[in-house]
N, C-alpha and C positions, 0 to 999 in steps of 0.2 A: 787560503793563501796561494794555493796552487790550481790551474786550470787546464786541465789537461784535454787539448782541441776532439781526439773523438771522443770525450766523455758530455761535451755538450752538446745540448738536443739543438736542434736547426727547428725554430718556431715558423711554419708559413703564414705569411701576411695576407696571402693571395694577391690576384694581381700579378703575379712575377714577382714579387720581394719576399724574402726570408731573412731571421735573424738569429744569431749569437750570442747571446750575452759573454764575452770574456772574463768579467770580473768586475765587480763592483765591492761597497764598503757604503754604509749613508753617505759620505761627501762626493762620491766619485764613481763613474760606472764606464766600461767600455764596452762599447759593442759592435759587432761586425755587420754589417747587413748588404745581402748579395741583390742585386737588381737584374732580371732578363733586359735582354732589348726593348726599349719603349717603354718599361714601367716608369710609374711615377709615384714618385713620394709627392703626395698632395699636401699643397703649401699650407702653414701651419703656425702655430706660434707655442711656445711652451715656459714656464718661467727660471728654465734651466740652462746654464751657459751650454755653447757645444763647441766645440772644433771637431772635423771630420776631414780624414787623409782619404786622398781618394789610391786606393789597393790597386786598382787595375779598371780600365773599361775608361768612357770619355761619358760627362755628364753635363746636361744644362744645369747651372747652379744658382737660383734666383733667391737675391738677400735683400729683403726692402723692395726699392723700384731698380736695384740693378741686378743683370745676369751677364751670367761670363760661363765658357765652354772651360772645363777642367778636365784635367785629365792627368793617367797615373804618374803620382807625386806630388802631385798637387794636392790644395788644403783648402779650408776656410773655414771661418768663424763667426758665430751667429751669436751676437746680446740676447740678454734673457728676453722674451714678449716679443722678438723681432720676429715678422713674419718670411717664412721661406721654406723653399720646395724645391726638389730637384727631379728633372725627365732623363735616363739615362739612354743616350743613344748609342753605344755599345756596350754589351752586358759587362758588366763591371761589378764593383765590391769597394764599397766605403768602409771605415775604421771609425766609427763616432765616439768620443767620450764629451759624457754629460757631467755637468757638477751643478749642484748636487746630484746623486744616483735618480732616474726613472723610476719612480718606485710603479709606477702604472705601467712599468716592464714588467714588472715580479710578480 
């Protein structure tokens, strides 16, 4: 029920990316993932909803055939199978939660 921030391991993706899981449950998972300058989450499709806060840093955000520059406080939201990928161009930290959970996190 409870997530206590230095008791979770930081998984590297390589690349520049590493991850958090905060918490999840089957229906619902959130997770943190930090990005260096220039990494790239390579664009991708999944069949899980997302919305992701963007924490800090400035990101290219591609959803479908559109992209838009975000940046902290800003948001968005990806349908399930819709393809998308983000390049961060200053080192930043997303806030993703998936529904259902990632179980191909765990």
């Amino acid at each position: 029920m409870f997530f206590k921030y230095k008791d979770i391991p930081v998984e590297p993706l390589g690349k520049g990316v590493s991850r958090r899981i905060l918490g999840h449950d089957t229906d619902i998972m959130m997770v943190q993932v930090n990005f260096e300058k220039g990494a790239i989450g390579e664009a991708h499709r999944h069949p899980h909803r997302q919305t992701s806060y963007v924490v800090s840093g400035v990101f290219e955000v591609t959803i479908g055939d559109e992209t838009q520059i975000l940046e902290a406080g800003d948001a968005f939201y990806v349908e399930p199978d819709q393809l998308h990928g983000v390049v961060c161009l200053e080192k930043g930290t997303l806030v993703d939660v998936f529904n259902p959970a990632r179980e191909d996190f765990l």
